[in-house]
SERO-4910 file (N, C-alpha, C, O; in steps of 0.05 Angstrom, whole numbers):
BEGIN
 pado doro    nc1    nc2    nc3   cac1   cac2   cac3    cc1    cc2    cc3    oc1    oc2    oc3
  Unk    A   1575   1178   2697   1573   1177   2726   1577   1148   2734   1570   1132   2717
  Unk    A   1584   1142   2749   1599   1120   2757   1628   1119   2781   1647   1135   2777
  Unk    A   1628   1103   2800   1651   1091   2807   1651   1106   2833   1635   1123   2841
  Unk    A   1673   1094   2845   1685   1115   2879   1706   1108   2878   1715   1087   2868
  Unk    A   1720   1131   2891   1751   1132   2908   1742   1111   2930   1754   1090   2934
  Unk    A   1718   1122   2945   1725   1109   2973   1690   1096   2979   1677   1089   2959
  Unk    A   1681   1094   2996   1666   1072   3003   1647   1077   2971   1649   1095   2954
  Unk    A   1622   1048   2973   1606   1042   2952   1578   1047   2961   1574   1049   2985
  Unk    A   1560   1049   2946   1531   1054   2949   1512   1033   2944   1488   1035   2947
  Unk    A   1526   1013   2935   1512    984   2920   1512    956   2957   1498    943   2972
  Unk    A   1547    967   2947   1565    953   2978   1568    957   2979   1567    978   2965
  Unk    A   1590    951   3007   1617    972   3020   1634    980   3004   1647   1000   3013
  Unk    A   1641    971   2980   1664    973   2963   1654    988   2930   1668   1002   2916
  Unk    A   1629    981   2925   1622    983   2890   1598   1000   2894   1580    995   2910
  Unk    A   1601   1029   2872   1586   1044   2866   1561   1025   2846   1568   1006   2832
  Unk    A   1539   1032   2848   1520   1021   2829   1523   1008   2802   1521    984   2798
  Unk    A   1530   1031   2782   1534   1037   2761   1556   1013   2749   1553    996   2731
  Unk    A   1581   1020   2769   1595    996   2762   1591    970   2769   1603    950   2761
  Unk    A   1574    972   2784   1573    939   2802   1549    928   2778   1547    905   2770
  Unk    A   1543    938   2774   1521    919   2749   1529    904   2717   1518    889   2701
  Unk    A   1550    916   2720   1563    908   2697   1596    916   2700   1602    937   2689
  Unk    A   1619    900   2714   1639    908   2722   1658    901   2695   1679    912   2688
  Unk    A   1644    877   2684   1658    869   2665   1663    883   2633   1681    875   2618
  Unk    A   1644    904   2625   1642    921   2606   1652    948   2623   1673    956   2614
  Unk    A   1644    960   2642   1666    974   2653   1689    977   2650   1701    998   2644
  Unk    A   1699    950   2657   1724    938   2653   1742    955   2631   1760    972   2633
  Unk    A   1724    939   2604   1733    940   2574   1737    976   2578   1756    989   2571
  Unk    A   1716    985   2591   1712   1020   2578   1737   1030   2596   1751   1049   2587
  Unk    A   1743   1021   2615   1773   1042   2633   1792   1034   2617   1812   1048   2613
  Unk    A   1789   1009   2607   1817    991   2595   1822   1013   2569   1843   1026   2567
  Unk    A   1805   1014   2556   1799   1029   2522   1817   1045   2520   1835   1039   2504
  Unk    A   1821   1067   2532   1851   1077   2522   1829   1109   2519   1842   1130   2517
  Unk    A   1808   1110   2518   1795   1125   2516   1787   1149   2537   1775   1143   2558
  Unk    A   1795   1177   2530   1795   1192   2550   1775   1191   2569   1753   1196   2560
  Unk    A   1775   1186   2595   1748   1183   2615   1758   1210   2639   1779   1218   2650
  Unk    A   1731   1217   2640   1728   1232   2670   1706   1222   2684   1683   1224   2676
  Unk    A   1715   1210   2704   1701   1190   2724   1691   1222   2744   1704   1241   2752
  Unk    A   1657   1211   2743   1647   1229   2760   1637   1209   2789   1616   1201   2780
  Unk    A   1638   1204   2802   1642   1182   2822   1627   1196   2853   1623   1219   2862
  Unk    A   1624   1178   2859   1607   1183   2887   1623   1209   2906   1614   1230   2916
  Unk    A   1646   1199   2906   1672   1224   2915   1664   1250   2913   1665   1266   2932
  Unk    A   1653   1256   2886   1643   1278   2876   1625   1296   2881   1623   1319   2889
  Unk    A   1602   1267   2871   1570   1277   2871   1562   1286   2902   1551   1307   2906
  Unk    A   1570   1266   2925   1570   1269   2952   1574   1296   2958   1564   1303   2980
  Unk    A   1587   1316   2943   1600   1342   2955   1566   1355   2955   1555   1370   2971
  Unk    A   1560   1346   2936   1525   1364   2928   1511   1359   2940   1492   1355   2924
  Unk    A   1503   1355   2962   1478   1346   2980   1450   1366   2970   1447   1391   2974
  Unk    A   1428   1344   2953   1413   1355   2950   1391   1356   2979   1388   1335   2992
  Unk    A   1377   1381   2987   1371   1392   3016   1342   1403   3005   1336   1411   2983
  Unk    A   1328   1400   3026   1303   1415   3026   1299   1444   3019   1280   1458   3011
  Unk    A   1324   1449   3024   1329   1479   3015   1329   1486   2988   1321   1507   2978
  Unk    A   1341   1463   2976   1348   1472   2946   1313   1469   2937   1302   1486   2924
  Unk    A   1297   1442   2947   1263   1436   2943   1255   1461   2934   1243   1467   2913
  Unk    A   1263   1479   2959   1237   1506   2964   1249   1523   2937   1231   1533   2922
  Unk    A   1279   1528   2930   1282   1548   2916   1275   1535   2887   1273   1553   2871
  Unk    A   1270   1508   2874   1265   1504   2854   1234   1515   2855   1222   1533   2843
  Unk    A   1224   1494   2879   1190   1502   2869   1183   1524   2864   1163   1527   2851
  Unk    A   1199   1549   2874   1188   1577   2876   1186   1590   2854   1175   1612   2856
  Unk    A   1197   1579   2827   1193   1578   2804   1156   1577   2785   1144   1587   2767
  Unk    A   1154   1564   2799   1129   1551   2798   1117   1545   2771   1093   1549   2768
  Unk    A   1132   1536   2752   1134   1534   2722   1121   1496   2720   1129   1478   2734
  Unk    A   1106   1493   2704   1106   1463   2700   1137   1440   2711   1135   1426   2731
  Unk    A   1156   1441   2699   1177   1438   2703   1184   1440   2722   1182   1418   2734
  Unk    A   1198   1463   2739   1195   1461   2766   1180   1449   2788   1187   1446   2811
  Unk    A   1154   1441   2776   1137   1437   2797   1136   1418   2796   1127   1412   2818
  Unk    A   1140   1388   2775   1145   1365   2766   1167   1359   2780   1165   1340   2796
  Unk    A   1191   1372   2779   1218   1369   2788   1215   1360   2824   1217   1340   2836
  Unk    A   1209   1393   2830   1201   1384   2863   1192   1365   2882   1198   1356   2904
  Unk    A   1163   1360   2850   1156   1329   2866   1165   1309   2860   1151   1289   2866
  Unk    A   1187   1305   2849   1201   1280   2842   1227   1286   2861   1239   1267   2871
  Unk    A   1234   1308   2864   1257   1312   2881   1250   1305   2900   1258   1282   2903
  Unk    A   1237   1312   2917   1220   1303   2944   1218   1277   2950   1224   1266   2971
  Unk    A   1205   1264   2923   1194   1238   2931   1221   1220   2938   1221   1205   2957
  Unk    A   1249   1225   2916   1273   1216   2919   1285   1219   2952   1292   1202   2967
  Unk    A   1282   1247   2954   1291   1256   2979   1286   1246   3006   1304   1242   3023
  Unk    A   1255   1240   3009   1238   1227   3024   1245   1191   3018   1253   1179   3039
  Unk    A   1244   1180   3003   1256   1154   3013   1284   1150   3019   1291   1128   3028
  Unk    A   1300   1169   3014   1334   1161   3025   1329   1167   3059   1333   1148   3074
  Unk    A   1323   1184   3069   1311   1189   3086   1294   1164   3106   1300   1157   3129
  Unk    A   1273   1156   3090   1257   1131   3098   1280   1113   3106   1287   1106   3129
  Unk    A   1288   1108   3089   1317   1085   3088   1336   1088   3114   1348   1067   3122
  Unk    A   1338   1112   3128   1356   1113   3148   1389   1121   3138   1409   1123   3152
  Unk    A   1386   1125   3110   1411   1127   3096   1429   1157   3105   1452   1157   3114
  Unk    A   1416   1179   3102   1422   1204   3108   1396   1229   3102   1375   1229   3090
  Unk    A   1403   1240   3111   1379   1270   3117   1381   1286   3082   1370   1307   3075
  Unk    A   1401   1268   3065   1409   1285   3040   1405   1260   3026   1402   1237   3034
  Unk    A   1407   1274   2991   1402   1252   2975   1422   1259   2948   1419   1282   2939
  Unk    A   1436   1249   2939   1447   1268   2910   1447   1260   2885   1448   1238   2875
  Unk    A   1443   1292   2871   1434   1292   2840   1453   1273   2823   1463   1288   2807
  Unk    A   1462   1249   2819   1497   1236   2811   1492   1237   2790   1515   1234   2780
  Unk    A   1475   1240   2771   1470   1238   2744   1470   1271   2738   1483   1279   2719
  Unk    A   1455   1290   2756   1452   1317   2737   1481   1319   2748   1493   1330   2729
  Unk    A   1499   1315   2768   1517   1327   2770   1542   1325   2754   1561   1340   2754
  Unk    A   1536   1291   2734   1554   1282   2715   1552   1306   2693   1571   1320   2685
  Unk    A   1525   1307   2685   1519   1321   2669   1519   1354   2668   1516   1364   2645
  Unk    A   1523   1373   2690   1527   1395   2695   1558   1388   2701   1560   1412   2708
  Unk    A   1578   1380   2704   1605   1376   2696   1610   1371   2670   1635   1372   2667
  Unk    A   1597   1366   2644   1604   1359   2619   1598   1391   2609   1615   1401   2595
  Unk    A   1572   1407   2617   1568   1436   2602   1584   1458   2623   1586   1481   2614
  Unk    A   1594   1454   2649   1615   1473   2656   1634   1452   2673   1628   1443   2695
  Unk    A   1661   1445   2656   1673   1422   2672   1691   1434   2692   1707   1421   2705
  Unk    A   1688   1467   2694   1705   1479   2713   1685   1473   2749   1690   1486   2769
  Unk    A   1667   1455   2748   1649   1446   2767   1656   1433   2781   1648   1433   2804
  Unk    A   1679   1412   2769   1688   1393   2774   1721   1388   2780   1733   1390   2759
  Unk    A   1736   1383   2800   1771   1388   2803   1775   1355   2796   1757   1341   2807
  Unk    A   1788   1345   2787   1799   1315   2780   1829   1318   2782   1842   1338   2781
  Unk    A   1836   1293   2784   1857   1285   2791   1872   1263   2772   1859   1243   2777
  Unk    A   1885   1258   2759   1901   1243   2735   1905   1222   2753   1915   1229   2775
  Unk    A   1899   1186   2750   1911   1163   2768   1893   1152   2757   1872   1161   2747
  Unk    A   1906   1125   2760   1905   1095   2750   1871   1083   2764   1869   1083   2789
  Unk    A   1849   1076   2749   1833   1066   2753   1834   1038   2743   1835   1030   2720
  Unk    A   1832   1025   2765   1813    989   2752   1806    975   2761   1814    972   2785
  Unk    A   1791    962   2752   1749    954   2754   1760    923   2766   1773    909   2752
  Unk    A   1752    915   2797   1754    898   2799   1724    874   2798   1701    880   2806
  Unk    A   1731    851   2787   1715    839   2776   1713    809   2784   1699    794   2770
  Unk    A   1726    797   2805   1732    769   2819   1726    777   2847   1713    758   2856
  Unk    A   1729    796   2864   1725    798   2887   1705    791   2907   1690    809   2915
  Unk    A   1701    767   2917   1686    765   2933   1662    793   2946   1639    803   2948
  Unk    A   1678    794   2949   1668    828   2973   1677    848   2959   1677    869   2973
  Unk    A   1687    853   2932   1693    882   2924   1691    876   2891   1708    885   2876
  Unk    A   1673    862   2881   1657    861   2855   1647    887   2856   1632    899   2871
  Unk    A   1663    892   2830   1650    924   2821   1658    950   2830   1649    972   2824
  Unk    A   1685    942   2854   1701    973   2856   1715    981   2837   1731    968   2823
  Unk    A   1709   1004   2837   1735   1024   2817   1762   1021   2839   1757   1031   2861
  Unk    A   1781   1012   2837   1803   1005   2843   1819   1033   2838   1831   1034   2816
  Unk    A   1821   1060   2859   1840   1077   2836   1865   1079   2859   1867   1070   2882
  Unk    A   1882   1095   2842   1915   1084   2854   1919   1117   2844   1928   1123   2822
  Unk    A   1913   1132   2862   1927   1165   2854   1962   1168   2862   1973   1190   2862
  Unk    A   1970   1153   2866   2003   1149   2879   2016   1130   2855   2040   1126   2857
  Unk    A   2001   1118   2831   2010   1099   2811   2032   1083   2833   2056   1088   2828
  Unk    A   2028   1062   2859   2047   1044   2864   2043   1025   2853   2059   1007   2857
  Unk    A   2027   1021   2840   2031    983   2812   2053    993   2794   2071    976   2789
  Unk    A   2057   1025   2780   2066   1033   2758   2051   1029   2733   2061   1034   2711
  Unk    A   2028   1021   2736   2008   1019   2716   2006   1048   2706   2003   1065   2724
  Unk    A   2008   1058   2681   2000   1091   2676   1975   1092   2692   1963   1074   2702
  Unk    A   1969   1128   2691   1943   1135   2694   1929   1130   2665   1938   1125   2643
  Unk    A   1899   1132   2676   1878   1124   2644   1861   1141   2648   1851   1150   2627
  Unk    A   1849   1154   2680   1827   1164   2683   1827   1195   2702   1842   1199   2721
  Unk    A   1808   1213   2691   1818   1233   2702   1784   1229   2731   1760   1229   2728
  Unk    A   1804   1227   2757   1781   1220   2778   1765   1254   2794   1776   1273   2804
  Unk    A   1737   1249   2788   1733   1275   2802   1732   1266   2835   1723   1246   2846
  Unk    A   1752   1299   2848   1752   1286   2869   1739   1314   2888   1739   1315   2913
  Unk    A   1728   1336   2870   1719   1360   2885   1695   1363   2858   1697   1361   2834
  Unk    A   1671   1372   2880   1655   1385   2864   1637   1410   2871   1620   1404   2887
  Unk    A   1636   1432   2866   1628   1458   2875   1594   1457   2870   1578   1461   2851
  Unk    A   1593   1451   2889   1567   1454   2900   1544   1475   2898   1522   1478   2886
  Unk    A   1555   1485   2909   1539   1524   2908   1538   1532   2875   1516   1539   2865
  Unk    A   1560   1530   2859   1563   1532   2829   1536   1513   2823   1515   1525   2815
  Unk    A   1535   1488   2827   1519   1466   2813   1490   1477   2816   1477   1486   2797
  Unk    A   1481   1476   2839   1459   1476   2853   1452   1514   2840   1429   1510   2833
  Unk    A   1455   1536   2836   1459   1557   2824   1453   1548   2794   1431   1551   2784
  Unk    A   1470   1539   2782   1456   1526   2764   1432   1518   2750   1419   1524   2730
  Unk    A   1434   1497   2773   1412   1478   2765   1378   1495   2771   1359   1491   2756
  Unk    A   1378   1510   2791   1348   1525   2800   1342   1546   2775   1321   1554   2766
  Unk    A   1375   1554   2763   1371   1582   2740   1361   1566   2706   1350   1577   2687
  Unk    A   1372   1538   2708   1362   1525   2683   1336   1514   2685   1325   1507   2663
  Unk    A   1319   1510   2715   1284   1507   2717   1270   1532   2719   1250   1528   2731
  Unk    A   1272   1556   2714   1259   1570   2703   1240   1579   2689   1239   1603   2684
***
């Protein structure tokens, strides 16, 4: 999990993940090594909602009920923050794309990690049109099915 097409969560420009370390980033898009960038683009489609709260807790299993109140508590400070009325899972949703990657639609194009930028330290730089001619390296998620995820995720707290 890592990176964006389009605005950042850190700054205007750099997702978290990469802005903390742009320079090992760097190395990992450079690597040659198959990547599926799960990116804010993505995770954003999943708005975790009060709604999904009620159908986990209703479980009412240790687990679930741990979950809720940590979901909540998450939920409740993005909220506090003024950020948005939603909050999202970017990590379970990396991770529920690796055990059904049909969750996830990606797109083949050129990613790279900028690392000098005044104001854009730590964007994923991606180029779905290849105009540098740089190959593609990274496959970018740019859809993620929501209703699938969230279905999911309430049937594996059980």
């Amino acid at each position: 999990m890592g990176g964006a097409m389009g605005l950042g969560n850190v700054t205007p420009s750099a997702e978290f993940n990469i802005y903390t370390d742009p320079e090992a980033a760097k190395v990992v898009f450079e690597s040659g090594a198959p990547i599926v960038m799960v990116g804010l683009d993505a995770t954003h489609k999943a708005p975790l909602r009060q709604e999904h709260l009620t159908m986990i807790s209703r479980h009412g299993t240790p687990v679930s009920e741990a979950l809720t109140s940590m979901f909540r508590f998450y939920l409740g400070a993005i909220q506090k923050l003024g950020v948005s009325e939603w909050a999202s899972l970017h990590d379970a949703c990396a991770v529920a794309a690796v055990c059904d990657p049909s969750l996830l639609k990606t797109q083949l194009m050129r990613v790279d990690i900028e690392t000098k930028g005044e104001f854009t330290r730590g964007r994923t730089v991606c180029d779905p049109y290849l105009t540098h001619g740089r190959p593609p390296n990274v496959h970018v998620g740019i859809d993620f099915d929501a209703e699938r995820f969230f279905a999911m995720l309430v049937e594996r707290l059980k």
